[in-house]
C-alpha positions as a printed Julia matrix, in Angstrom:
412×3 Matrix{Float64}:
 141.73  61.38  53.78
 144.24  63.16  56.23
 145.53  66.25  55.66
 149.14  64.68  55.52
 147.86  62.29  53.3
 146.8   65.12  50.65
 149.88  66.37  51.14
 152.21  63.38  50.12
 149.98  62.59  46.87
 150.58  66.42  46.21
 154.05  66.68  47.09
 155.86  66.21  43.32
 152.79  68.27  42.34
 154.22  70.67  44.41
 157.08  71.09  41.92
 154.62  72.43  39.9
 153.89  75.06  41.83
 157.39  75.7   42.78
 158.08  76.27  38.98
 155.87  79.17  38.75
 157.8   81.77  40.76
 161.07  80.18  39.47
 160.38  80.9   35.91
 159.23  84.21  37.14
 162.85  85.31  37.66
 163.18  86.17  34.45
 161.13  89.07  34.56
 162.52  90.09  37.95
 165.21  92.78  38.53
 168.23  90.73  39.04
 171.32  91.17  41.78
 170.37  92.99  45.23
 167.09  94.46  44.13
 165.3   91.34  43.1
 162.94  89.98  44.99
 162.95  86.25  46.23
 160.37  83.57  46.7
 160.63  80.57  48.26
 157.43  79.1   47.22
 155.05  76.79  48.43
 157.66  73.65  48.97
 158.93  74.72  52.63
 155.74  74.65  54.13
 154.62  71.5   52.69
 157.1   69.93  53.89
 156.52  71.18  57.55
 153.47  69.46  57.47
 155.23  65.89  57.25
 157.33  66.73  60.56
 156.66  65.23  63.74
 154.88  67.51  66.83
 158.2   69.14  67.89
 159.71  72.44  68.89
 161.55  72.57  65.51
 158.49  72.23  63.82
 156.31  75.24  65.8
 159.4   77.54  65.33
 159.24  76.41  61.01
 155.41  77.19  60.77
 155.67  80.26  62.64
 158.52  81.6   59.84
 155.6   80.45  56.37
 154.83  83.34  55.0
 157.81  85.44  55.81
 159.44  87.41  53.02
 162.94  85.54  52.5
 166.45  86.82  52.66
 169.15  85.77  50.81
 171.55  83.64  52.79
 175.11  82.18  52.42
 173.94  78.7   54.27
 172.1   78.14  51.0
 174.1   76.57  48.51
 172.41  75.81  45.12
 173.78  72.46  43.73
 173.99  72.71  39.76
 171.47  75.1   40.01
 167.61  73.84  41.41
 167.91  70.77  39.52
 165.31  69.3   41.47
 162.82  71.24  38.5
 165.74  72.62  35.98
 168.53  71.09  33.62
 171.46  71.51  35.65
 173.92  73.85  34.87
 171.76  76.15  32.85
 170.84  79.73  32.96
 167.37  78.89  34.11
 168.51  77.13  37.35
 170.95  79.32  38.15
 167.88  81.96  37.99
 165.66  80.09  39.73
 168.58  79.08  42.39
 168.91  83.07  42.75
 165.27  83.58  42.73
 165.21  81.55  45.73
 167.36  82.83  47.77
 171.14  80.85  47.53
 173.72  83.08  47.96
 175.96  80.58  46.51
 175.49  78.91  43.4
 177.19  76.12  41.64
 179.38  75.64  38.6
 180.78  72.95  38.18
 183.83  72.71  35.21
 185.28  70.98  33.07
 186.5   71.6   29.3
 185.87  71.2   25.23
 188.47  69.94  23.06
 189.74  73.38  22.54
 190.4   73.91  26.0
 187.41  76.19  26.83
 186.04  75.83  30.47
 182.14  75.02  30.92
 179.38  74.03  33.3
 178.64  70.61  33.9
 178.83  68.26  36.51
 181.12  65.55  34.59
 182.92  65.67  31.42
 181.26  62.93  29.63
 177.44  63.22  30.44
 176.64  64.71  27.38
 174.76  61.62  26.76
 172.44  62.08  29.55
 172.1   66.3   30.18
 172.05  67.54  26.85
 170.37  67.41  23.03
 173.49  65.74  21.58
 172.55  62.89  20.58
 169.39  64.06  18.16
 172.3   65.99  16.45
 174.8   65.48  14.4
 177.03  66.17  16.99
 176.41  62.26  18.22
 178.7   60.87  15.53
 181.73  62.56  17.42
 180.95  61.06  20.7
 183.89  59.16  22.73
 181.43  56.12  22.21
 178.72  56.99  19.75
 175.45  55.2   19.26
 175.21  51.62  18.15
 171.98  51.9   15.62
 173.09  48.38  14.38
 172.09  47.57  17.98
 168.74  46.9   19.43
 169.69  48.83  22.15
 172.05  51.37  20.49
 172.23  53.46  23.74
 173.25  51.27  26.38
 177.86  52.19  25.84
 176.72  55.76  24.64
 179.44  58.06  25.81
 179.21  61.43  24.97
 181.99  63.92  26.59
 182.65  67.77  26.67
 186.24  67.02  24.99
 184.34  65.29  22.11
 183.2   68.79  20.93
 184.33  72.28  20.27
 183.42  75.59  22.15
 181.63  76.67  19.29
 179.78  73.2   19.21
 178.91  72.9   22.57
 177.08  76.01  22.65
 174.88  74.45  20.07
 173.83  72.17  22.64
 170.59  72.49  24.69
 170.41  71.28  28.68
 167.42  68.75  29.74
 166.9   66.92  32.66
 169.76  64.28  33.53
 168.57  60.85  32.27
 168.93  58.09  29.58
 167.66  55.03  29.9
 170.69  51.79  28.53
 167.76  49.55  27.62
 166.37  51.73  25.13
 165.36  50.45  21.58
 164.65  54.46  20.04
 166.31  57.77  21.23
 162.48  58.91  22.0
 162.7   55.97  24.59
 166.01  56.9   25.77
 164.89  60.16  26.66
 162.17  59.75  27.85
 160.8   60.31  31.52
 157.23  58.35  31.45
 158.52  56.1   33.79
 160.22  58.49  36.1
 158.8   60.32  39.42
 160.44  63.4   37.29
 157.77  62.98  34.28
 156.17  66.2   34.61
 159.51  67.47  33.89
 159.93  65.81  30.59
 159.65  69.38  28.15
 161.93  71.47  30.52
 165.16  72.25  28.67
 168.01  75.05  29.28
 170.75  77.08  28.24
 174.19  75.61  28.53
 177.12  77.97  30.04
 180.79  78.58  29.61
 182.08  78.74  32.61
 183.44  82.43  32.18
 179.68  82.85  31.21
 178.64  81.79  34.77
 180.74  84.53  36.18
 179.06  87.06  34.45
 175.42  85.35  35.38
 176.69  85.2   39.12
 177.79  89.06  39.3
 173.94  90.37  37.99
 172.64  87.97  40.42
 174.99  89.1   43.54
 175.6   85.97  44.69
 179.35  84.42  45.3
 180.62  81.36  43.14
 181.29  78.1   44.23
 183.08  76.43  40.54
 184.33  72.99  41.35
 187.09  71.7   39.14
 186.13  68.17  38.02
 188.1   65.3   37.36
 189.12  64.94  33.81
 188.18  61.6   31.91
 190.24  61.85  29.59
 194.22  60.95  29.7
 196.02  63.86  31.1
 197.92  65.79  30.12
 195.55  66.62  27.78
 196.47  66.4   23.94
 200.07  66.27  24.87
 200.23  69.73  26.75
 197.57  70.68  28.81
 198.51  69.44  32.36
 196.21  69.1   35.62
 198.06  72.35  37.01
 197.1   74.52  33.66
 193.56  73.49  34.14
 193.47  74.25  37.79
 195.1   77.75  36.77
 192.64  78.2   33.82
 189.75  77.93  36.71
 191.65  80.86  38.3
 192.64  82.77  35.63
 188.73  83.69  34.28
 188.18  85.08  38.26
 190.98  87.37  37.52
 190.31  88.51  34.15
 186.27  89.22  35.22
 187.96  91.15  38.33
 186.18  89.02  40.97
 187.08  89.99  44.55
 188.66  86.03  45.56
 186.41  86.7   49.12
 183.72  85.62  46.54
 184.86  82.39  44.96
 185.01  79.21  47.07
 187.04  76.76  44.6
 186.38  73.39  45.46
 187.65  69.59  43.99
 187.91  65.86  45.29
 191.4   66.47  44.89
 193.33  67.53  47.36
 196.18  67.75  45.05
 194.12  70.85  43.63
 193.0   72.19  46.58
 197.04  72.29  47.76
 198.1   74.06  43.91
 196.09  77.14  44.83
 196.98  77.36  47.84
 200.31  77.76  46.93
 199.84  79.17  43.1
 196.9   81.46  44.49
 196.6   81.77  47.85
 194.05  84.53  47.95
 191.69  82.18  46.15
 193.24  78.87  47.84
 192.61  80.54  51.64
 188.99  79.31  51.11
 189.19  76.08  48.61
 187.16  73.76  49.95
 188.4   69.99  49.56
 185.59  67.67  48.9
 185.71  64.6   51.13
 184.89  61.77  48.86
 187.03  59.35  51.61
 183.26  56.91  51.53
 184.94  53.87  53.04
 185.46  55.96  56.3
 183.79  55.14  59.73
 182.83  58.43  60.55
 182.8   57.29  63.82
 186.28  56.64  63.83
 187.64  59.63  61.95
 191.08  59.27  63.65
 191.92  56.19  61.25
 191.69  58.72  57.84
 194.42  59.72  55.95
 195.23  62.4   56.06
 193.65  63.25  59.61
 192.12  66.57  60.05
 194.3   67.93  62.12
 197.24  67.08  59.13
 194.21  68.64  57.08
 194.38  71.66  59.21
 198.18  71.86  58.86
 198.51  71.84  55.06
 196.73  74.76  54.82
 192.97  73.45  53.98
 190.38  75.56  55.43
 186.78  74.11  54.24
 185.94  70.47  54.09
 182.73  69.61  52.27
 181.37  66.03  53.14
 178.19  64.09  52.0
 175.55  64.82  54.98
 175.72  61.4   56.51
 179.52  61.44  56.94
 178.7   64.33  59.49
 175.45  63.2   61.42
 175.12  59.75  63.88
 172.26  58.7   66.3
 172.02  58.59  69.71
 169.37  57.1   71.46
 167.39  57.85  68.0
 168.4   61.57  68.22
 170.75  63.03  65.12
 173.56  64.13  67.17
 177.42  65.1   65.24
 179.14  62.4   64.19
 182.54  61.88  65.38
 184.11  63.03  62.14
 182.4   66.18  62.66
 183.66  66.85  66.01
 187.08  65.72  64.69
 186.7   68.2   61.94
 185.26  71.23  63.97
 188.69  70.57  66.66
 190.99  70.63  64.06
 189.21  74.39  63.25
 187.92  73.63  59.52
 185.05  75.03  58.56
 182.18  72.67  57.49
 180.18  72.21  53.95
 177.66  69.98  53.79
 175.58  68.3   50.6
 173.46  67.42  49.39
 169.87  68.6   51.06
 166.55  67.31  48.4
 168.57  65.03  46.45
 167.35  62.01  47.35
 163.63  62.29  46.5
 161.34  60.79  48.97
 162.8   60.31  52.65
 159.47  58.07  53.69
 162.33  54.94  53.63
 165.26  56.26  55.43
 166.39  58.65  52.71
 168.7   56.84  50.97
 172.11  57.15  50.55
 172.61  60.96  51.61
 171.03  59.67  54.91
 172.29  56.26  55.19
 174.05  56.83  59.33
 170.81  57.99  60.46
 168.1   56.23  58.44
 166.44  54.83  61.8
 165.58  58.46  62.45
 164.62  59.69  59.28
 160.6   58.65  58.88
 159.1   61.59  55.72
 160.4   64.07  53.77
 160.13  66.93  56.09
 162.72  65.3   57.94
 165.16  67.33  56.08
 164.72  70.03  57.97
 165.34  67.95  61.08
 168.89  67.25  59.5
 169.4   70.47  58.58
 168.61  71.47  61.88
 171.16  68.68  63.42
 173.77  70.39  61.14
 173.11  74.3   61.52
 172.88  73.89  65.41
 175.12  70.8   66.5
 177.61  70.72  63.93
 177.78  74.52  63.15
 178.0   74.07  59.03
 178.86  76.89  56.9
 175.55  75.95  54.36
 174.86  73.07  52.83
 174.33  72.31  49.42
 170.71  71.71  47.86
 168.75  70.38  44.98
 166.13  72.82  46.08
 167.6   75.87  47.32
 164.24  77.33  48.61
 164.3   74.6   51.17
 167.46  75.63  53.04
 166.76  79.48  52.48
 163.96  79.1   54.27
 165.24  77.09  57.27
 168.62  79.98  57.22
 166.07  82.76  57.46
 163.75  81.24  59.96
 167.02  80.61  62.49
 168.58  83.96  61.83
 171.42  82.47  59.51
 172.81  84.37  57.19
């Protein structure tokens, strides 16, 4: 057997390995003084990549002690290995070198803000339904049901504060067709098995701020969407939340150079702009615009140069609105060419989310799947995106992987 070969049976075993000097973060000094591992990950995947330039310069960085770098952006955390939105992925995201990390917010019935990526996935990222908790869920289990999960709905405004912090993070699944919650739950069937016993701490979102200022790295909170009918209880409007988001920087006296706010709403992004302009200045709007050709960026609404004009800064798109193929090279797309002319500065995600790339890569990929053959072929596209498209840092499931490629080119 090949050495690649050993390598792509070992690769999810590599996780493995990764979790090692994740979980050893919390015996580390935290903030400047910690030190950082990257782990064994980045130079596995190396060893996929084609004979190229890009991969000689790669191998000649393994080994090198890393650096912590604003390019890499930790998505939720490193939930590639951890519950999402948990103390122990934000460790582990730090441990690895992001210099931003990831909280994303929405609120309890009482109003309080937390970390998680949607307000009703409960269900799916946390303990709630083996408590007692489940009965108060927007759409609680059907045990009359043989599959009693399959309309579960369980949302952050179904609980309290108090009650959500009885809650404990696990890996993001739930499976409809399941006839017992042990079945729900479970991973067996899942390339994430070996993560089946990993669970976490849930946060507050004021609570993240904290985390982020012992770890010295900046904040990146995104305000999501509500799902529930706003305003809120009567009272609490789309502007008070957007405020509230503020509000906890201010209190916790953190310098607004440090806090990218970001939301799919460019209604938001415009409020603090004009409500907080310090923090606004560097908002980033999150392009969810999916029906657009990015190769034909002119026909958007709005355009980027109207983009430009209202005051937006940072635009954060999914990695294949950004990249194309020429002649079966990854070359800027026009949308990012568009976007770079109009001046806005560039986010990217989301690097290691889309498990294997031996098929294309998936979705993430999907306007330059010709060119995308193995999984170290995200360092090809993050290549295409550092150097040709000039990207601020991209998000990752995996922050090790794009700390290592930052500190290899020099990137900061």
């Amino acid at each position: 057997m090949t050495r690649k070969n050993d390598l792509k049976e070992g690769l999810l075993a590599s996780l493995s390995v990764a979790s090692v000097f994740a979980v050893s973060v919390f015996s580390a000094t935290v903030g400047a003084e910690q030190t950082l591992d990257v782990g064994s990950r980045p130079a596995e995947l190396i060893e996929f990549m084609q004979p190229s330039q890009l991969q000689t310069k790669l191998q000649s960085c393994v080994g090198q002690a890393p650096l912590k770098s604003d390019f890499s952006i930790a998505h939720r955390g490193a939930p590639l290995q951890y519950p999402e939105h948990t103390v122990e992925g934000y460790r582990a995201a730090a441990k690895m070198g992001a210099g931003l990390v990831e909280c994303d917010v929405t609120f309890t019935s009482d109003k309080a803000l937390v970390c998680r990526h949607s307000q009703c996935d409960l269900h799916t990222t946390t303990n709630i339904l083996e408590s007692p908790l489940a009965e108060q869920c927007s759409v609680p289990p059907d045990l009359s049901s043989n599959t009693p999960y399959k309309d579960v709905k369980c949302c952050t405004s179904d609980v309290t504060l108090a009650e959500f912090k009885t809650l404990t993070g696990k890996v993001d699944h739930g499976n409809k067709n399941a006839s017992s919650l042990e079945a729900y739950y479970s991973l067996a069937d899942t390339p994430k098995s070996a993560l089946q016993d990993v669970t976490g701490k849930l946060m507050t979102h004021r609570e993240s701020i904290d985390l982020f200022k012992s770890l010295g790295v900046k904040m990146v909170p995104e305000l999501k969407k509500p799902q529930v009918e706003m305003p809120y209880q009567g009272n609490y409007t789309r502007e008070q939340y957007a405020q509230a988001l503020v509000d906890e920087y201010l209190e916790a006296g953190v310098n607004p150079a440090d806090v990218f706010l970001q939301s799919f709403d460019l209604n938001d992004v415009h409020y603090w702009l004009r409500k907080a302009p310090a923090f606004g200045q560097q908002a980033v709007w999150l392009d969810g615009r999916f029906d657009i050709d990015p190769a034909q960026p002119e026909s958007a609404r709005p355009s980027m140069a109207e983009l430009a004009q209202s005051g937006v800064n940072f635009l954060a798109p999914p990695l294949w609105m950004l990249l194309a193929l020429d002649d079966q090279q990854i070359v800027p797309s026009n949308y990012a060419r568009a976007a770079a002319a109009a001046g806005l500065d560039i986010i990217a995600w989301t690097a290691e989310r889309s498990g294997s790339l031996n098929n294309g890569g998936g979705w993430y990929y999907k306007s330059v799947t010709d060119a995308i053959k193995n999984d170290g072929d995200v360092f090809v596209a993050l290549d295409a995106m550092a150097s040709q498209v000039g990207v601020r840092g991209v998000f990752s499931d995996w922050p090790a992987t794009t700390t290592f490629y930052a500190n290899c080119m020099g990137i900061k």
